[in-house]
C-alpha positions as CSV (number, residue, x, y, z in Angstrom):
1,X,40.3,27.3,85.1
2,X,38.5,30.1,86.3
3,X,35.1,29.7,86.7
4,X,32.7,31.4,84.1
5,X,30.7,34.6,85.5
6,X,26.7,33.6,85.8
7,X,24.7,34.5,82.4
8,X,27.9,34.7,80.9
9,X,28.4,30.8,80.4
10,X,26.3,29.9,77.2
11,X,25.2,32.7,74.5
12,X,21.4,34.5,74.6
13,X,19.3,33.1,72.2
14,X,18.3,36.0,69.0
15,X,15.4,37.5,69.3
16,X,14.1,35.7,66.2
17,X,14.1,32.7,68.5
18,X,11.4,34.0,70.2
19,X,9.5,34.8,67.2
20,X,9.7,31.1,65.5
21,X,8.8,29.0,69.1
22,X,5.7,30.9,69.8
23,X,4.2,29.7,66.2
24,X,5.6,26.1,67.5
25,X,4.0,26.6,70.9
26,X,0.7,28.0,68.8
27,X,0.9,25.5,65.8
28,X,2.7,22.5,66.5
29,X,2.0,21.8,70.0
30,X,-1.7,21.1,69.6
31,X,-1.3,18.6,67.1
32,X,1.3,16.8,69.4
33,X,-1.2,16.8,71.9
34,X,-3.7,15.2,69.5
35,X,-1.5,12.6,68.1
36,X,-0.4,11.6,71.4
37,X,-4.2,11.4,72.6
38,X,-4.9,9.1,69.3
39,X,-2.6,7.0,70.1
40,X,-3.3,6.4,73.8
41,X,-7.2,5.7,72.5
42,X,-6.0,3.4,69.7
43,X,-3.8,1.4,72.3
44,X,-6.8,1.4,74.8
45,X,-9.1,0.1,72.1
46,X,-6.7,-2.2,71.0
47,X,-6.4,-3.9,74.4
48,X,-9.8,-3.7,75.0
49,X,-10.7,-5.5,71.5
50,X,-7.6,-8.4,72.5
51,X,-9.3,-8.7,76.4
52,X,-12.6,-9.2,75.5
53,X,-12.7,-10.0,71.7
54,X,-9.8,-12.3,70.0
55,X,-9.0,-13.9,73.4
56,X,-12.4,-15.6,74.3
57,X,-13.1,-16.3,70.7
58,X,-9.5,-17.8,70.5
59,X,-10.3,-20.1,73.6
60,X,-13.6,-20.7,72.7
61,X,-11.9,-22.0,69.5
62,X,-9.3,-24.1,71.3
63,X,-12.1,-25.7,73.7
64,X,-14.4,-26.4,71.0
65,X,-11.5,-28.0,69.1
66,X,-9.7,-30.1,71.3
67,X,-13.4,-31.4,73.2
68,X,-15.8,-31.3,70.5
69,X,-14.8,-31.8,67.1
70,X,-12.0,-33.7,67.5
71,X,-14.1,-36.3,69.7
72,X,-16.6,-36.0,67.3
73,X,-14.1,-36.7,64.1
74,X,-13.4,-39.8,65.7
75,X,-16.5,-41.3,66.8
76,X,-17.9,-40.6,63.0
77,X,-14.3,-41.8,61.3
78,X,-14.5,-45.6,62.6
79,X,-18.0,-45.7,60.0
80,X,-17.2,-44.4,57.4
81,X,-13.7,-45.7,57.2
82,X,-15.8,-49.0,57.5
83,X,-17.8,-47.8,54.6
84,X,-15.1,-47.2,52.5
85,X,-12.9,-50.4,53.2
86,X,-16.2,-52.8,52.9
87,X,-18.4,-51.5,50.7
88,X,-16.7,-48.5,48.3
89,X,-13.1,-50.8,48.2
90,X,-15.2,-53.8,46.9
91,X,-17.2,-52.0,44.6
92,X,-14.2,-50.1,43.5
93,X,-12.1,-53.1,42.7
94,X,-15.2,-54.5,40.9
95,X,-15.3,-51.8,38.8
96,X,-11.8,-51.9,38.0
97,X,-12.0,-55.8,37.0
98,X,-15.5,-55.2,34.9
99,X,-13.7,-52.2,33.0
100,X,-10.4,-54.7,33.1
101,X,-12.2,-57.1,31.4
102,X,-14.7,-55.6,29.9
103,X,-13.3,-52.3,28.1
104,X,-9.4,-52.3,28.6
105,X,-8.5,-55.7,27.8
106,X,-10.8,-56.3,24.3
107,X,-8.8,-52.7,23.3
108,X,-5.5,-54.0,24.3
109,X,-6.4,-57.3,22.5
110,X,-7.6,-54.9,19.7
111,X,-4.8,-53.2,19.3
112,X,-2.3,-56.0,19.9
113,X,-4.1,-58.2,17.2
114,X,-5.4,-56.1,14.8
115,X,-4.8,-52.0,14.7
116,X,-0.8,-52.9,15.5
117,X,-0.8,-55.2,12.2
118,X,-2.6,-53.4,10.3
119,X,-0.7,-50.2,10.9
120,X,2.9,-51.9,10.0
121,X,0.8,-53.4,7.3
122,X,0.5,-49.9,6.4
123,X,3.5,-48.7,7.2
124,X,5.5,-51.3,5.3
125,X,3.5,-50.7,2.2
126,X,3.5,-46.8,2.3
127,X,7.7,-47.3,2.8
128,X,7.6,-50.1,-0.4
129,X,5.8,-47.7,-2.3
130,X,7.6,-45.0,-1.3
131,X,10.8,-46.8,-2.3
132,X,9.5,-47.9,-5.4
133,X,8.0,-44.3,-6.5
134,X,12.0,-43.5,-5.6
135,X,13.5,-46.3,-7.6
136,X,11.3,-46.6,-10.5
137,X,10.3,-42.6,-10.9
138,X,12.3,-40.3,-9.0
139,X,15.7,-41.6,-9.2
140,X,15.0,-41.7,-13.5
141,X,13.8,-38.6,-13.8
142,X,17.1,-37.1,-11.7
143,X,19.0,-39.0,-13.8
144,X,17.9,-38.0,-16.9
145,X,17.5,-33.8,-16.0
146,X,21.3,-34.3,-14.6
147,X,23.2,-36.7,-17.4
148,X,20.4,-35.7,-20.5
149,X,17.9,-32.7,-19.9
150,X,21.2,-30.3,-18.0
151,X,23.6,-31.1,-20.6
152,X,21.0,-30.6,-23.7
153,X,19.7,-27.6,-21.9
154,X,23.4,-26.3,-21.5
155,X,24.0,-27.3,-25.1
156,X,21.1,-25.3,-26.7
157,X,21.6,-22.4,-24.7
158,X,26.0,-22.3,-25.6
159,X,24.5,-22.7,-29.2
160,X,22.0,-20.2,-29.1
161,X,24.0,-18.2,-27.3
162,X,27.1,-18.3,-29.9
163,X,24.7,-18.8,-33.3
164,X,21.8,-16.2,-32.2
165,X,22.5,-14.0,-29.1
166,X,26.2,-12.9,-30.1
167,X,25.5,-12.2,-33.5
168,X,22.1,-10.2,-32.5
169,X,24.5,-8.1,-30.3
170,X,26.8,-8.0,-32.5
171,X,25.0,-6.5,-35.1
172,X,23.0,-4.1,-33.1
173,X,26.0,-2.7,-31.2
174,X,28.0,-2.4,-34.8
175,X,25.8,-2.2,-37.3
176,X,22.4,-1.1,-36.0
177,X,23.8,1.5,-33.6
178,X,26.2,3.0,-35.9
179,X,23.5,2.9,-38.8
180,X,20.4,4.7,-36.9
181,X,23.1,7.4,-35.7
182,X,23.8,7.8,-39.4
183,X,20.3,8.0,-40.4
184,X,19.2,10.6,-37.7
185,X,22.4,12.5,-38.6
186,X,21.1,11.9,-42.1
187,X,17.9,13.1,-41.5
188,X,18.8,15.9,-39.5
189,X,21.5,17.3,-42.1
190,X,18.8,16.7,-44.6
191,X,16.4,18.2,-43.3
192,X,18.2,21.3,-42.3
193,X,19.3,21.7,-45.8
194,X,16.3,21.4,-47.3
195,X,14.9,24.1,-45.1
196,X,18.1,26.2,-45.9
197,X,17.7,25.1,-49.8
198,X,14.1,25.3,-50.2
199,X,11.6,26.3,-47.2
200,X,13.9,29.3,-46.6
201,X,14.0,30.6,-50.5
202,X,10.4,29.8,-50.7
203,X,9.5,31.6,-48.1
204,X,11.4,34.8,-49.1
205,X,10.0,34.5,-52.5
206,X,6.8,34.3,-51.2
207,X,6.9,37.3,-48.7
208,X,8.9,39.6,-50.7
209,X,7.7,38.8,-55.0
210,X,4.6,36.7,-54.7
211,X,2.7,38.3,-51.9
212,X,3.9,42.5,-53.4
213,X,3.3,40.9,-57.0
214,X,-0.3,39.7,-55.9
215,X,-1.1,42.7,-53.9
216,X,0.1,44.3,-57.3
217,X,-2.2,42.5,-59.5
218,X,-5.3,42.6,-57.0
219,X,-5.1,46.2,-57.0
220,X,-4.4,46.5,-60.8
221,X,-7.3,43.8,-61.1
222,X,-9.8,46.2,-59.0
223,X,-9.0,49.3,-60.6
224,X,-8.7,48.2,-64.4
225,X,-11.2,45.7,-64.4
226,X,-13.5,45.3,-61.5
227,X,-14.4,49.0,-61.3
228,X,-14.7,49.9,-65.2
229,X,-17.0,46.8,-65.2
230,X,-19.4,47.8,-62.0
231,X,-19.4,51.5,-63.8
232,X,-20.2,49.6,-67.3
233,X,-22.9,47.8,-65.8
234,X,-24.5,50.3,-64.0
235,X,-24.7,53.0,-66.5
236,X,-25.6,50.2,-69.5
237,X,-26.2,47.2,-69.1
238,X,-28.8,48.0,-65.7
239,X,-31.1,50.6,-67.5
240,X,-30.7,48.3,-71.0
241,X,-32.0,45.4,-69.2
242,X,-35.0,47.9,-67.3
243,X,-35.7,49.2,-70.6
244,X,-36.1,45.8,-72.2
245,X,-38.1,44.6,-69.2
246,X,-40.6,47.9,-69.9
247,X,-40.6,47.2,-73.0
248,X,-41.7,43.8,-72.3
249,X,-44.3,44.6,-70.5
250,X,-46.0,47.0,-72.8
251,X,-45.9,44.4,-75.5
252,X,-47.6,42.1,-73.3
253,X,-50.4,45.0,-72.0
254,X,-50.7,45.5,-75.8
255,X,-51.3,42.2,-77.1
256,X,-53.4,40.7,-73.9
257,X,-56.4,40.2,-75.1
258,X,-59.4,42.1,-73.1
């Protein structure tokens, strides 16, 4: 293979290149550097706080441990295991036999003796009355509502039922039915031809004969009797009745005495 030319081997960057690692060498770099340094400082401080912290304090732990409290543990266990197997253990077990025989075995006795009888006392007579509310009340009473109170009930409602219901029915759904119909066609038809026999003729005798005739006769009535009598009266009978009530008076002024 023929060797390539020098510069001619791998291609020139763009020129954009240039542009985008100076903001990386500006930018980015600086807070590599920074990082880097904080980690350096947290690995120093770290080391420093395992060197001369958490690995005395873990040996002083160890020492103290293994050459003082474990020593010390058992020096002070042989008392007080002592204590506890001569003195607490006794008292312990004496307290168990007084409450043994004191408490626990007057309420076993208690129970075996007394509460236990009386309870299957109980129990037996709540059962025995149980069985005989069963025998002499309940088992009666089902017997009578299934072979008496059913078949009576089932009776009375078949004859009501075939006496009452089915004739009511019956009746309303061929007689009633069929007889209201009737009556409101009835009273429908009857009433129409009463208004077409007698509300209609009525009417048109009254708007076209009596209400002309009695205009008629009012105005006849005004001008042949109401007016001639208003005319009467005031041209007669008004200065008659003034002249009697002058002459009145003058017969009065003549005979007053004084």
């Amino acid at each position: 293979m023929t060797p390539l030319p020098p510069g001619k081997g791998r291609p020139e960057p763009p020129p954009v290149a240039a542009w985008i690692r100076v903001p990386a060498l500006v930018i980015v770099l600086p807070f590599r550097l920074l990082w880097e340094l904080v980690v350096l400082v947290a690995r120093g401080v770290g080391w420093t706080v395992n060197t001369l912290v958490v690995r005395p304090l873990a040996w002083l732990g160890r020492t103290l441990w293994r050459y003082l409290l474990v020593p010390l543990a058992r020096v002070l266990w042989w008392p007080v295991a002592m204590f506890g197997r001569y003195v607490l253990r006794p008292i312990g077990l004496g307290l168990a036999l007084l409450m043994q025989y004191v408490l626990v075995l007057p309420l076993m006795l208690l129970y075996k003796y007394v509460l236990r009888p009386i309870g299957l006392a109980c129990a037996w007579l709540w059962f025995a009355a149980g069985r005989a509310l069963r025998v002499l009340i309940v088992v009666p009473c089902v017997w009578i509502y299934r072979y008496v109170l059913r078949p009576l009930g089932h009776a009375i409602l078949w004859t009501l039922r075939i006496l009452v219901v089915v004739p009511l029915v019956w009746a309303y759904r061929w007689l009633l039915t069929p007889l209201g119909h009737a009556l409101r066609w009835s009273w429908f038809a009857t009433g129409r031809v009463l208004f077409y026999l007698l509300v209609v003729p009525c009417r048109a005798v009254y708007r076209y004969v009596l209400t002309p005739l009695g205009h008629a006769v009012r105005a006849t009535w005004r001008t042949c009797v109401i007016a001639p009598a208003r005319w009467i009266r005031a041209t007669f009978v008004d200065p008659i009745r003034a002249a009697g009530r002058d002459v009145r008076e003058l017969i009065r002024r003549a005979f007053r005495p004084g």
